[in-house]
C-alpha positions in Angstrom: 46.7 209.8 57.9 47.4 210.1 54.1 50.4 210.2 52.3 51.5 213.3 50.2 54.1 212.6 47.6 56.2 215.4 46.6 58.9 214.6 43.6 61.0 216.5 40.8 59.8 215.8 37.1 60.1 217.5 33.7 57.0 218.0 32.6 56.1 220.2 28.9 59.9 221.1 28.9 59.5 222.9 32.3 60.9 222.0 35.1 58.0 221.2 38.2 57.0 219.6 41.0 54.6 217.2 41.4 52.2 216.6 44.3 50.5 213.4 43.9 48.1 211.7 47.0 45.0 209.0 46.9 42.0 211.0 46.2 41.0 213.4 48.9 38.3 216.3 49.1 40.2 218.1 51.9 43.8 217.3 50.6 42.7 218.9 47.4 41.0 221.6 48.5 44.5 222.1 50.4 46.0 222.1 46.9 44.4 224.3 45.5 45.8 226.9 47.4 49.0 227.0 46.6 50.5 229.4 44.2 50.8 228.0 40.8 49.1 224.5 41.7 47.8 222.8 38.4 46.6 219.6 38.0 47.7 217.4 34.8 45.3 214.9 33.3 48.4 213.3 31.4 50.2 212.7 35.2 47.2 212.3 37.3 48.4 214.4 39.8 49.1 218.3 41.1 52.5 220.2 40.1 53.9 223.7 40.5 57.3 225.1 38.6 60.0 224.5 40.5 61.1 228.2 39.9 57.3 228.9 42.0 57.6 226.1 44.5 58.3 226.9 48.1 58.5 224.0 50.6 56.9 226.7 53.3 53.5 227.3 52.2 53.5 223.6 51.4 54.0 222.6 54.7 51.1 225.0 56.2 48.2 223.9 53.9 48.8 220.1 54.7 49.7 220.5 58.4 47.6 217.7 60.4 46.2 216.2 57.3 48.8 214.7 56.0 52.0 212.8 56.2 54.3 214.7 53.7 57.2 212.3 51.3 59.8 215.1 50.7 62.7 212.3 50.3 63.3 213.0 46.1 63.6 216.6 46.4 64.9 217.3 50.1 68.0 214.7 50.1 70.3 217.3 49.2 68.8 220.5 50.8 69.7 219.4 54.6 65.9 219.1 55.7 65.4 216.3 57.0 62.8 213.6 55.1 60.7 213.7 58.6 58.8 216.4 59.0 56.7 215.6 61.4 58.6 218.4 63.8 59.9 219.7 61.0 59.8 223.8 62.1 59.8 226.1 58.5 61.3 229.2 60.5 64.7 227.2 61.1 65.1 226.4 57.1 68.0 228.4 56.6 67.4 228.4 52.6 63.7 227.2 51.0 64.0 225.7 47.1 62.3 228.1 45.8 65.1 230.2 46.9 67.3 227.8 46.1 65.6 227.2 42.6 66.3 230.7 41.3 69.6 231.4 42.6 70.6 228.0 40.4 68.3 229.7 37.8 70.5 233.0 37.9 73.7 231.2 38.0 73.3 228.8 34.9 71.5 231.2 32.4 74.0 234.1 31.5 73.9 237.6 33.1 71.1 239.6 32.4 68.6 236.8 30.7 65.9 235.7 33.9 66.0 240.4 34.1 65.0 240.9 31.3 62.2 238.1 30.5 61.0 240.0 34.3 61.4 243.1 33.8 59.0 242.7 30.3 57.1 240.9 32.3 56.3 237.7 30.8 54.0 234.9 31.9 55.0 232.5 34.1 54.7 229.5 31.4 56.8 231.8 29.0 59.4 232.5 31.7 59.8 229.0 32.5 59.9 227.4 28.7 62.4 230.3 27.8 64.7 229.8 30.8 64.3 225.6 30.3 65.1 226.2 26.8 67.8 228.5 26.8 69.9 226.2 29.5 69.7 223.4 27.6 71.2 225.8 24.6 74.1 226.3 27.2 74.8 223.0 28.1 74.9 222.0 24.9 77.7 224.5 23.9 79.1 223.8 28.3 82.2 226.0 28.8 81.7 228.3 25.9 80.6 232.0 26.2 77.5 232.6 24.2 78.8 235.1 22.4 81.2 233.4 20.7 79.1 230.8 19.7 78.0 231.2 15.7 75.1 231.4 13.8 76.1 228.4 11.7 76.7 226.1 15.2 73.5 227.5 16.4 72.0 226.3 12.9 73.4 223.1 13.8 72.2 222.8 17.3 68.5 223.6 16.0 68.8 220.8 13.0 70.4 218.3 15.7 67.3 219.0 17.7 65.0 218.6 15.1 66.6 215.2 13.8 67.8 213.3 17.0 65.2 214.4 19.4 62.6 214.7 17.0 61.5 218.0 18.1 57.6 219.1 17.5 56.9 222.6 15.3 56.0 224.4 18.2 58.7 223.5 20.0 61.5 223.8 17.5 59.6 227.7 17.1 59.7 228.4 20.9 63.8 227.5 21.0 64.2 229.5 18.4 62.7 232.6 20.2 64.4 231.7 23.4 67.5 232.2 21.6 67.1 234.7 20.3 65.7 236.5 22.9 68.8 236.5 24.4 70.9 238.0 21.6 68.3 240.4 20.4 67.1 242.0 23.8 69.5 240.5 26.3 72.8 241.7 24.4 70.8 244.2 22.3 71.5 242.8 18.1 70.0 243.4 15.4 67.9 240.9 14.6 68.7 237.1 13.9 68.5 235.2 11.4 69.0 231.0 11.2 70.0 229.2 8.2 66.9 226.9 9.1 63.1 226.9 8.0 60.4 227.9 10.3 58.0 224.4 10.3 54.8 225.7 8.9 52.1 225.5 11.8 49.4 223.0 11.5 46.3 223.9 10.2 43.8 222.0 12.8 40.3 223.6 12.4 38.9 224.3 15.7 36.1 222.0 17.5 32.7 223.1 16.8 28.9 222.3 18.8 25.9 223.2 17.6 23.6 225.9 19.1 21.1 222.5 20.0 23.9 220.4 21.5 25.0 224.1 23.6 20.7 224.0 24.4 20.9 220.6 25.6 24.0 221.0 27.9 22.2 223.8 29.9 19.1 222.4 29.9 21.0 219.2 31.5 22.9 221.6 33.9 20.5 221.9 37.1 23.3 223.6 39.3 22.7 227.3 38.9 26.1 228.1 39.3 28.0 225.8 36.4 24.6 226.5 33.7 25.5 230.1 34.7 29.5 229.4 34.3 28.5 227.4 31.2 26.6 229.9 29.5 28.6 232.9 30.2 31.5 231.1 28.5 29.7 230.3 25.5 27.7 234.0 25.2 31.2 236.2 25.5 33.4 233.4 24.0 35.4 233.3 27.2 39.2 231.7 27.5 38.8 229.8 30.7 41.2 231.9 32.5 39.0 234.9 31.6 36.1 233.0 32.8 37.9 232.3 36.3 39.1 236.2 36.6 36.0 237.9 36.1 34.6 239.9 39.5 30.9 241.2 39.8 31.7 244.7 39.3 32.8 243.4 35.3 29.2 242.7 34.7 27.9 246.1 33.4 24.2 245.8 33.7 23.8 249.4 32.4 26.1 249.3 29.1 25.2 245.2 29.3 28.6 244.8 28.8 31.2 242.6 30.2 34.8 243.6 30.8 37.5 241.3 30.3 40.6 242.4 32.3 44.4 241.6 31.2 43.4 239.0 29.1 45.6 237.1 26.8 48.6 239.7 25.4 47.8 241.7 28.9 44.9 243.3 26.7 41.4 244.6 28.4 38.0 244.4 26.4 34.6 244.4 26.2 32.1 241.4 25.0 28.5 242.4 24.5 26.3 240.8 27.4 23.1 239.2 26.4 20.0 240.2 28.2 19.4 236.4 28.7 22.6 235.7 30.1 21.6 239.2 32.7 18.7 237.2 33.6 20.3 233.9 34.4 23.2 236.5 35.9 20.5 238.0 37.9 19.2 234.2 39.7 22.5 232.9 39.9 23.5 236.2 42.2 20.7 235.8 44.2 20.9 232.4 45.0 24.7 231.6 45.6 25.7 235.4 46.9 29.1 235.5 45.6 31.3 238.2 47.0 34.5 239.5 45.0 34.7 236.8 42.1 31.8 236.2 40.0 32.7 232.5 40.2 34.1 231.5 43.5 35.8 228.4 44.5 37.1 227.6 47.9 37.5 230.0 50.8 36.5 232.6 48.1 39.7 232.4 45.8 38.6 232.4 42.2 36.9 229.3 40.8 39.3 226.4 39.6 40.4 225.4 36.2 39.9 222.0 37.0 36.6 222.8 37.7 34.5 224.5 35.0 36.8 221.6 32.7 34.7 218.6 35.4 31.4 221.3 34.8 31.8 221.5 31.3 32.0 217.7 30.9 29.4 216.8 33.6 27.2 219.2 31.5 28.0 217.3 27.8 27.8 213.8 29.6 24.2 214.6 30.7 23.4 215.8 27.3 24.4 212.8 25.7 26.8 214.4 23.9 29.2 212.1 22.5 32.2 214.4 20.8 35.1 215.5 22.8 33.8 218.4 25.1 36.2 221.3 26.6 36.1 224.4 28.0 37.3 226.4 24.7 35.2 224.5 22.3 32.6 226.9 23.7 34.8 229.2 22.3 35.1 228.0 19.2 31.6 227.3 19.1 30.6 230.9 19.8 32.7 232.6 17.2 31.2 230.0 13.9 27.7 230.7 15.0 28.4 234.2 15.3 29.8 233.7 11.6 26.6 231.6 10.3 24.0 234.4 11.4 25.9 237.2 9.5 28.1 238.7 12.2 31.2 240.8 10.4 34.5 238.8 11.1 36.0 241.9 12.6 33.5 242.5 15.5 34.2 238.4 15.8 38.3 239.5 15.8 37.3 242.2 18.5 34.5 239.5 20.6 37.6 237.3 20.9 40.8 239.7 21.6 42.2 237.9 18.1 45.1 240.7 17.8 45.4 238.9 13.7 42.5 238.3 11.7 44.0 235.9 10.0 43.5 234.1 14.1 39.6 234.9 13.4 39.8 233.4 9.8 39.6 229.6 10.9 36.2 230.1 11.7 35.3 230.6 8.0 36.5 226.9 7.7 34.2 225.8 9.8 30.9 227.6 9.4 28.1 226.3 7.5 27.1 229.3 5.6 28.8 228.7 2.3 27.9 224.7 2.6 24.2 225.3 2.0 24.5 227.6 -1.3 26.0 224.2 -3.2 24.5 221.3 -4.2 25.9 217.9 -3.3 26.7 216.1 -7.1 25.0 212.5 -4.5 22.0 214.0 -3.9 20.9 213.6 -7.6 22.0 210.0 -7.6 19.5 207.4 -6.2 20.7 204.6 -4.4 17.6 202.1 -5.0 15.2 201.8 -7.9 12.0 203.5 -7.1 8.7 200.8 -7.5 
């Protein structure tokens, strides 16, 4: 029987645990559901956030097909390391439990409430709370509200200079702190004698409408050309992708809805009367049920996934750039942009709350490039006999 690993890590400032075993169709299918289960191509293996993980549910999905390694992160909770009769109903206290109390007891009152009760993501809640108690145990024994804006100045410029912070970073421990003196304790708001990094200015990824042709031509699996093109056609976020159900697919408005997508925000992308007909064979052929795209056991289709699909797809193709789920995206967006689409139907295609978000794609397109001529092409390279 295999070995599942289970060990504490920081991991993108967050606190998690990982999950790491040999490869293994049915261990990770097993995985996959469990709440919060990601898998990290930088770790080469599975993690949760510890403020998620419960030992419990754990237990059930591996049950009989595996041997479980619980000896990093059960030493101190008085479980002992074998579980093979191990019973879950006689843990007095799970870490997941555990995990928030600890939470609750080392960020100050009132800060885990009120990132709840505003209900933000998971990823936020965890960076925030990670953040914020390192804030505390930097100034350890000191109330927060005694602690200045000039030390906290400080703090933020020691960050930036001894742990050689990123720009996102240093922008995200900013808002954590502030978070808690502006809504926590209910200030006007703050102000730090330090510089906001300007963000970098990456243009996005961009394939052309023949490399997208030859990826679904490449794509014989009804199911993945279908995931592939939908993507592209509605410029999709992956998550959106994986949350759509049948009963979005509005064959009579040939619309599709996009439900509580990024910002918490519903909308509608125009649906293609090609993409209804491929719609059309791949619901005929694979019967999904609730989810438009269903993984295992019908839960919704992976993240893991449609990124293996998506590369599978560009492999075939020959495609050799860097291929990813949002460069369909991207993708989607410029050539909307090079065949005369207004940018502010592209700002409402997307669920880009900014245009200046939508902007980027101006960088990119092609449009203006062909109205100049290139100063080389009126030089010749070789004398003409």
């Amino acid at each position: 029987m295999k070995t599942v690993k289970v060990t504490r890590a920081l991991h993108r400032g967050i606190d998690v645990v990982l999950i790491s075993f040999p490869y293994d169709q049915q261990l990770i299918l097993s995985v996959k559901q469990l709440d919060g289960a990601t898998w990290s191509q930088t770790l080469k293996c599975w993690y949760i956030p510890e403020i998620l993980f419960s030992i419990n549910p754990l237990l059930d999905v591996f049950r009989g097909k595996a041997q479980i390694d619980y000896s990093d992160i059960l030493q101190t909770t008085g479980i002992p390391n074998n579980t093979e009769n191990f019973n879950p109903e006689t843990t007095k206290k799970a870490p997941s439990q555990e995990s928030e109390t600890n939470l609750k007891n080392e960020l100050p009152k009132g800060y885990l409430e009120k990132l709840q009760q505003k209900r933000y993501s998971t990823s936020t809640l965890n960076m925030y709370t990670t953040y914020f108690k390192d804030f505390m145990c930097h100034f350890s024994g000191r109330e927060p509200d005694s602690i200045s804006k000039e030390e906290i100045n400080n703090y933020l410029i020691h960050l930036i200079k001894e742990k050689k912070i990123s720009n996102s970073q240093q922008n995200q421990r900013i808002n954590s702190i502030k978070f808690y003196y502006e809504k926590v304790l209910c200030r006007e708001k703050e102000y730090y004698f330090i510089e906001r990094p300007r963000g970098e200015k990456k243009l996005p990824d961009v394939l052309s409408k023949h490399e997208i042709e030859a990826m679904l031509r490449a794509t014989t699996n009804i199911k993945h050309r279908c995931l592939i093109a939908l993507i592209y056609s509605c410029g999709l976020r992956r998550s959106e992708a994986i949350n759509l159900k049948i009963e979005d697919i509005d064959t009579e408005r040939m619309l599709v809805k996009i439900k509580g997508a990024k910002g918490k925000k519903d909308r509608y992308v125009q649906l293609s009367t090609t993409m209804l007909e491929e719609i059309n064979r791949y619901l005929k052929e694979v019967h999904p049920e609730l989810w438009l795209f269903e993984g295992y056991n019908g839960m919704p289709y992976s993240a893991t996934s449609i990124l293996n699909d998506i590369k599978n797809a560009a492999l075939k193709a020959g495609i050799k750039k860097r291929v990813y789920p949002h460069i369909l995206r991207h993708s989607f967006a410029t050539h909307h942009l090079e065949q005369g689409t207004d940018l502010r139907y592209i700002q409402e295609f997307l669920g880009h709350e900014s245009s200046k978000t939508t902007e980027i794609y101006t960088h990119v397109s092609k449009t203006d490039f062909h109205k100049f001529r290139n100063p080389l092409d009126d030089i010749r390279f070789e004398e003409t006999s």
